[in-house]
C-alpha positions as CSV (number, residue, x, y, z in Angstrom):
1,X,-71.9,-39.0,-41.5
2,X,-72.5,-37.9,-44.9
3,X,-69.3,-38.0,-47.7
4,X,-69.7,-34.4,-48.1
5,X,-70.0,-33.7,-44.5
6,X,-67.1,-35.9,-44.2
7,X,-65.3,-34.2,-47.1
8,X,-65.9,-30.8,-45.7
9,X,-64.9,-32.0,-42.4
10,X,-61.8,-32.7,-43.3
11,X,-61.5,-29.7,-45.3
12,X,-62.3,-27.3,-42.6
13,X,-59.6,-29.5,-40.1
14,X,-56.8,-28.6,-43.0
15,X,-58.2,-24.9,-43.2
16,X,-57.6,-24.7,-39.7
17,X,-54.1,-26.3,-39.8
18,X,-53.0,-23.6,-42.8
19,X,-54.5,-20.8,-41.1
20,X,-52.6,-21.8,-37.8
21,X,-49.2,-22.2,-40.0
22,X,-50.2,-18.6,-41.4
23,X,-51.0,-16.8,-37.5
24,X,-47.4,-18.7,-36.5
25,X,-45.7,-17.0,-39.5
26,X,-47.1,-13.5,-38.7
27,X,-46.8,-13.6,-35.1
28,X,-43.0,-14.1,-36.1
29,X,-42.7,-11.8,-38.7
30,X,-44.3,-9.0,-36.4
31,X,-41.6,-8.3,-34.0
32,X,-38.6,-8.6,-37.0
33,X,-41.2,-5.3,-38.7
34,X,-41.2,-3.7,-35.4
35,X,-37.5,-4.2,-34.9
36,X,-37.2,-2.8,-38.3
37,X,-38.5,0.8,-37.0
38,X,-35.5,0.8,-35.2
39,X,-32.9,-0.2,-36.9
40,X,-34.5,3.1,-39.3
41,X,-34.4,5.4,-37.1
42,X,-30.9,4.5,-36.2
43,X,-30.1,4.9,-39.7
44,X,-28.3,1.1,-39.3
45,X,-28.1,-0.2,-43.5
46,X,-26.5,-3.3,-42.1
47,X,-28.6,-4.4,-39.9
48,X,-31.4,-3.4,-42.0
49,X,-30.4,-5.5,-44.8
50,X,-30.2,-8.6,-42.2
51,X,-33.9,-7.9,-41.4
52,X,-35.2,-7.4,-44.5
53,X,-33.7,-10.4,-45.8
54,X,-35.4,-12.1,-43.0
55,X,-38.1,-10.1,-43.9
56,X,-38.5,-11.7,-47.2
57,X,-37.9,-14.8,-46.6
58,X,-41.0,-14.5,-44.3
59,X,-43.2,-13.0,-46.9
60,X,-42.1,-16.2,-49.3
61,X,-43.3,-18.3,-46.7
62,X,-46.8,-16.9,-46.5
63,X,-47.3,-16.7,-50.1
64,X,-46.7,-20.3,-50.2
65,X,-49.5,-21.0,-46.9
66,X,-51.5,-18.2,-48.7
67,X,-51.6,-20.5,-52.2
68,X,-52.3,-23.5,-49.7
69,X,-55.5,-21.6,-47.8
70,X,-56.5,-20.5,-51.4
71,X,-56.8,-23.6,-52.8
72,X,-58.2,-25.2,-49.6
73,X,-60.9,-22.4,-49.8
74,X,-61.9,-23.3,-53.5
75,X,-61.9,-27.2,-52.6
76,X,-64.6,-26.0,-49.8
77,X,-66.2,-23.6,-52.0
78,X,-67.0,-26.6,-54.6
79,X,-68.2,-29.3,-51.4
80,X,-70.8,-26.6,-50.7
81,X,-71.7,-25.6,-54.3
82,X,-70.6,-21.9,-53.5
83,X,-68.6,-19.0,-54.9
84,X,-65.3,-18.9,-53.1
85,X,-65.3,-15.1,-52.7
86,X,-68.0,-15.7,-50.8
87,X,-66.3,-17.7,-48.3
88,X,-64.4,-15.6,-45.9
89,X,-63.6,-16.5,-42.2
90,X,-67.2,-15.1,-40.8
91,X,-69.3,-17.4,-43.3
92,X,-67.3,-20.2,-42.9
93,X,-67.8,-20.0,-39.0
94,X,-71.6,-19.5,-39.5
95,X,-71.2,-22.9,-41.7
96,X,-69.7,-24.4,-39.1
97,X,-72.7,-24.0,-36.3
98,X,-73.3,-27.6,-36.5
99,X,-69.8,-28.1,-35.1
100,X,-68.6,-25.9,-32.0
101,X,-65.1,-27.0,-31.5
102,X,-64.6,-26.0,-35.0
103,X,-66.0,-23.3,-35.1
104,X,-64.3,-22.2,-31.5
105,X,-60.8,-23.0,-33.4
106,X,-62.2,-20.8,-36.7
107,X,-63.1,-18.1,-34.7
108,X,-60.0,-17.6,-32.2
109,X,-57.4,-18.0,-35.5
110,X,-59.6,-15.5,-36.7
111,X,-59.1,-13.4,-34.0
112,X,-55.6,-14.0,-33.6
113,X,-54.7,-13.6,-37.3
114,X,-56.8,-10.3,-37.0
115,X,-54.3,-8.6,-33.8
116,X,-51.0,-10.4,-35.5
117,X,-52.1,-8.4,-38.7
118,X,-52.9,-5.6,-36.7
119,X,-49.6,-5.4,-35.3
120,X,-48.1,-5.6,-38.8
121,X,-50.2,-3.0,-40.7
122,X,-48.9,-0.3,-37.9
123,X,-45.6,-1.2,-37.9
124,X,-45.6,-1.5,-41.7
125,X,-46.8,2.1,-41.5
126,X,-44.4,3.4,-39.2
127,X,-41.7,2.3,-41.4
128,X,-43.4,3.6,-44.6
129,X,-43.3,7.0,-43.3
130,X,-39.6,6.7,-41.7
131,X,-38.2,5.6,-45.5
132,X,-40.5,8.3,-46.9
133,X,-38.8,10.7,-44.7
134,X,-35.6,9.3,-45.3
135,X,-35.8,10.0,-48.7
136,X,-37.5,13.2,-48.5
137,X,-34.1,14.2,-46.6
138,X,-31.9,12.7,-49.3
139,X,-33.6,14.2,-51.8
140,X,-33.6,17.7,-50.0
141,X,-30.0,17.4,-49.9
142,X,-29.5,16.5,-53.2
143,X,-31.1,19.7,-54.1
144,X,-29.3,21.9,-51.5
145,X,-25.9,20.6,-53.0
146,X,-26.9,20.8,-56.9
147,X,-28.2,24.6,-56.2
148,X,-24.7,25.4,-54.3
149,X,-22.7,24.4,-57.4
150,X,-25.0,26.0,-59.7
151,X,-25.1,29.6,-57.8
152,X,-23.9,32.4,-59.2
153,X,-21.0,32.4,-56.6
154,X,-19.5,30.1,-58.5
155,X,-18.9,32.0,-61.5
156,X,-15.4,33.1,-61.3
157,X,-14.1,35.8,-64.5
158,X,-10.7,36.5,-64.7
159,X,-9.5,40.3,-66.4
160,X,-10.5,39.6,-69.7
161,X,-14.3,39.0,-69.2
162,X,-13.5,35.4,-69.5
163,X,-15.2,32.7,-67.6
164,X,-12.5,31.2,-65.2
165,X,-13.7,27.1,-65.3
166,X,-13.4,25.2,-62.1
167,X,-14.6,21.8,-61.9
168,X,-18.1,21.8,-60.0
169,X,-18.4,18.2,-60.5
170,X,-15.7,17.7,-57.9
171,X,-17.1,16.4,-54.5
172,X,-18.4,18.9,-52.2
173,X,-16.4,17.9,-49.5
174,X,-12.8,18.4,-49.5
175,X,-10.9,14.9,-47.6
176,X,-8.1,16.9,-46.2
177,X,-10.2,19.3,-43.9
């Protein structure tokens, strides 16, 4: 065996251990996303804070892994003499006819990190529009409350033309009902 084939062998056996460690962190990061949809639509801010933390520290992890498969991407890239960008999972599979096993592993993290980020892109989604309605209500009811103080209603004069003040920037809910 060659250096470089030896090089890019060993290369492609550490791709495949930091695209594993990526596919593990998804496939756990998925169900926290899709418990997230519930915890929104049962309104729950405490337990949503608990899973976004989680959440986070999640995403932290992959951008680490992510750095990792970057640079082992570029270390292959420069064994083969070829532009990095060029290199996604298809081409490196094609690259790796010469060696089946690898290319098996290649191709079913592929397919895994594919459904795992499948399942996160449509749970991602559901959640976007859940906050997005959440805050289209919030800010609907902001409104509602700011027109109700400004209405005319709420212009009181007393005998003498006068305007009678009362202070609209009270709280529009009285505690002692």
């Amino acid at each position: 065996m060659k250096k470089e084939e030896k090089d890019l062998a060993s290369l492609m056996d550490e791709l495949l251990e930091v695209l594993s460690e990526e596919r593990d962190i998804y496939e756990e990061l998925a169900p926290i996303s899709e418990k997230k949809t519930q915890v929104l639509i049962k309104e729950d801010l405490k337990e949503l804070k608990k899973i976004t933390d989680k959440e986070q520290l999640l995403v932290d992890k992959v951008s680490i892994v992510d750095r990792k498969r970057e640079k082992v991407i570029q270390n292959i890239s420069v064994v083969l003499n070829k532009d990095s960008k060029e290199l996604d999972l298809a081409t490196l599979g094609n690259i790796l006819c010469k060696q089946p096993d690898e290319r098996k592993k290649l191709n079913m993290l592929h397919d895994s990190l594919r459904q795992v980020m499948n399942r996160l892109v449509i749970a991602n989604q559901k959640n976007k529009e859940l906050i997005e309605n959440s805050l289209e209500m919030i800010e609907f009811n902001m409104n509602y409350i700011k027109s109700t103080r400004m209405s005319p209603g709420n212009n009181n004069y007393n005998r003498n033309a006068a305007t009678s003040y009362t202070d609209s920037s009270r709280g529009g809910f009285d505690a002692k009902q």
